[in-house]
N, C-alpha and C positions, 0 to 999 in steps of 0.2 A: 504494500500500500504506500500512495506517495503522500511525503511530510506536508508536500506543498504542490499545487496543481500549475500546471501549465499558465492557465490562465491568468491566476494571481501574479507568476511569473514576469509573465508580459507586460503587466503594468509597471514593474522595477525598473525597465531598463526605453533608452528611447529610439529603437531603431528594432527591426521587423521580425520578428523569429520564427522559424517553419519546425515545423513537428518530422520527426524520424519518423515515425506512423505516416505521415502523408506521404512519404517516397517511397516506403514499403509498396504503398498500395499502386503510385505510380509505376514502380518497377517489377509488381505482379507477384510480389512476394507473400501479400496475405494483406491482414490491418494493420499488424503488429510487428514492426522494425526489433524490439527485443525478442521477441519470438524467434523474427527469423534468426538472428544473430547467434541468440541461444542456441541455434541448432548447429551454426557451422566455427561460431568461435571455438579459441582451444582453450584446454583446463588452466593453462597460464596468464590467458588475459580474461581469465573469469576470475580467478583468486586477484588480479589485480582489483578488479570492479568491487567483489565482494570486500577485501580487505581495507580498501580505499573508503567505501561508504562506511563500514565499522567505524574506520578513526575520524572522517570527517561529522561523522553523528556525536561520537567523543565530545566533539566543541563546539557543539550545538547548530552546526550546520543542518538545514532541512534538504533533504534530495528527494529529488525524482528522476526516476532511470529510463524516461524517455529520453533517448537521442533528440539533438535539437543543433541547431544552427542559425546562422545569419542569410535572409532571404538575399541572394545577388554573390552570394559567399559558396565556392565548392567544396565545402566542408561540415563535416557533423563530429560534436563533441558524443561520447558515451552516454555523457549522461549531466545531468547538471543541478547547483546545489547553491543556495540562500543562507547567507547569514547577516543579521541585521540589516536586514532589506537589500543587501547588496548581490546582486546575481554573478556565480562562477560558472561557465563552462568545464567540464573537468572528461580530460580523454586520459584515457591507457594505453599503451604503444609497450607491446613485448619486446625484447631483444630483437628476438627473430624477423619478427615484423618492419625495426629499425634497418634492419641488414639486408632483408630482399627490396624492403621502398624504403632509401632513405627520405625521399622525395615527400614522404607521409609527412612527416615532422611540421614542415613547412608549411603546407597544408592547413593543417591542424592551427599552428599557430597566428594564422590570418585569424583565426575568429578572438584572440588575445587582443585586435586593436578595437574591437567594440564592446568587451569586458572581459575582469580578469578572469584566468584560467590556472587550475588545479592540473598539473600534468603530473601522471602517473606509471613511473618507468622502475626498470629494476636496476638495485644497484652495481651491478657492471656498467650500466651504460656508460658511454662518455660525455659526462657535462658541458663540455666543452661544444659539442653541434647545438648547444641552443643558445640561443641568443641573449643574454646578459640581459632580467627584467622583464622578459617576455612571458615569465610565469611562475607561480609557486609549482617547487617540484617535491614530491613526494617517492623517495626509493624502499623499494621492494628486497626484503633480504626471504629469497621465497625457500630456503631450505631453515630459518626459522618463522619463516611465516610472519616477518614483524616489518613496519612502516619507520624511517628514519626521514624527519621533518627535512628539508634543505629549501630554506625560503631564500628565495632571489629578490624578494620584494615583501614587506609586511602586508596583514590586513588592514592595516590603520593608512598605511602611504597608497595604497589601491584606494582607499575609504576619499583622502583628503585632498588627492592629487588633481590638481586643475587643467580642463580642459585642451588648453593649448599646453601645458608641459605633457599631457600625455601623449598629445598627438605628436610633439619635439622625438619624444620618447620612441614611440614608433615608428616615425620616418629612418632615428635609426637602426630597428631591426629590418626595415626596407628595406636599405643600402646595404645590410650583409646579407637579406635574401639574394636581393637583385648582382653580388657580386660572387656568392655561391653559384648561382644557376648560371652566370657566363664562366665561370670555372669548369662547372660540368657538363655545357655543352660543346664545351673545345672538344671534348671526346665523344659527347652524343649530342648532335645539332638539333636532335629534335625532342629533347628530353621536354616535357611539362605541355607540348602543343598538342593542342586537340587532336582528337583520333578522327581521323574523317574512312566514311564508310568502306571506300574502298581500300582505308588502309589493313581495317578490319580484315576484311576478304582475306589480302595479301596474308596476313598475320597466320589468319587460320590455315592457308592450305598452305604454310612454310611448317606450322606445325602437324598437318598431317602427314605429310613426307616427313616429317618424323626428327626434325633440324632441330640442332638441339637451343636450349634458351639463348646462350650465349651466342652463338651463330644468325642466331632471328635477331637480337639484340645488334651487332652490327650489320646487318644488313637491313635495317630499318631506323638505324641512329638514334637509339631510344634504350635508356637503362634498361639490364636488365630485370630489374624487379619492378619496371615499367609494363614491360611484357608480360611477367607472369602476372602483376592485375591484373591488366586488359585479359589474361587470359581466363582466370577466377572471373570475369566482370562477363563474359560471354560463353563462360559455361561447360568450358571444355576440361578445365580443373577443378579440385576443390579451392575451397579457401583456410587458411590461417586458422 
């Protein structure tokens, strides 16, 4: 059951929010975005979820674990969570998931410039790919099962921080997106650009000739763990 509903959500914050339930149903997956997710996520980025809502409940954060995101934004947080009227985005990002899409991250962290975000990784990661301020992070030590705080930002400076310093603030995680992705596509020119149909096509019959990831990967100039989306994302694999 959720602490706090959708609705009331919406009123906290001043810019559009779309329900994971609506793209479920756009994408023919059923009503329910947790649902489907619950069926093809792995036991690792569920203990994330599960253990993350525990300690965020701890300090009196309210959640609800409908997926949700920024209408005009191609990205959905996990789930999302209220304290003292302030609304957080909060997503999970496995290891594993980091290291086939690095690409995810970024992503993800576009919805940190229309409010803060609870990001939820394990503690191998390397702190270092995110962006300084871009969000409170929370690590995973999963073989004791316990959450270690790492705030890159308080709730109080999220709370009091004025409009134009935040926006100062995120112009510069712009600039180390926008200088990461000319990094990465000196090796892949067409990392993060839209898929157009017939690239699709292409995609699929490189993969049933049976080519392997890496080899589709340069021959379409696109990460590989670009590829395997797209390939989870059209049905020809499982996902994560």
């Amino acid at each position: 059951m959720a602490d706090i509903s959708f609705k009331d959500a919406q009123k906290l914050v001043k810019f559009k929010l779309i329900m994971g339930d609506s793209i479920a149903q756009k994408e023919g997956w059923g009503n329910s975005l947790f649902l489907h997710e619950r069926d093809v996520e792995s036991m690792e980025h569920r203990l994330l979820i599960n253990l993350s809502i525990r300690h965020l409940r701890n300090y009196d954060y309210k959640i609800n674990r409908m997926a949700v995101g920024v209408e005009g934004v191609y990205a959905l947080s996990d789930y999302f969570a209220v304290k003292n009227d302030v609304f957080f985005f909060v997503e999970c990002l496995t290891k594993k998931t980091l290291e086939l899409q690095p690409e995810i991250l970024f992503k993800k962290l576009q919805l940190s410039a229309y409010a803060p975000m609870w990001l939820i990784i394990p503690k191998n990661v390397d702190i270092s790919m995110i962006p300084v301020g871009s969000a409170h992070v929370l690590f995973v030590d999963f073989e004791k099962k316990e959450l270690i705080a790492e705030f890159k930002g308080s709730f109080n400076s999220f709370k009091r921080r004025k409009v134009n310093k935040y926006a100062k603030i995120n112009n510069v995680n712009k600039e180390y997106y926008h200088r990461r992705l000319n990094n990465i596509r000196e090796e892949y020119p067409n990392a993060y650009k839209s898929w157009e149909k017939n690239e699709d096509e292409f995609l699929l019959r490189l993969f049933k000739e049976g080519k392997s990831n890496k080899a589709i990967s340069g021959i379409l100039k696109r990460q590989p763990g670009a590829i395997r989306s797209r390939l989870v994302k059209l049905g020809v694999l499982e996902g994560i």
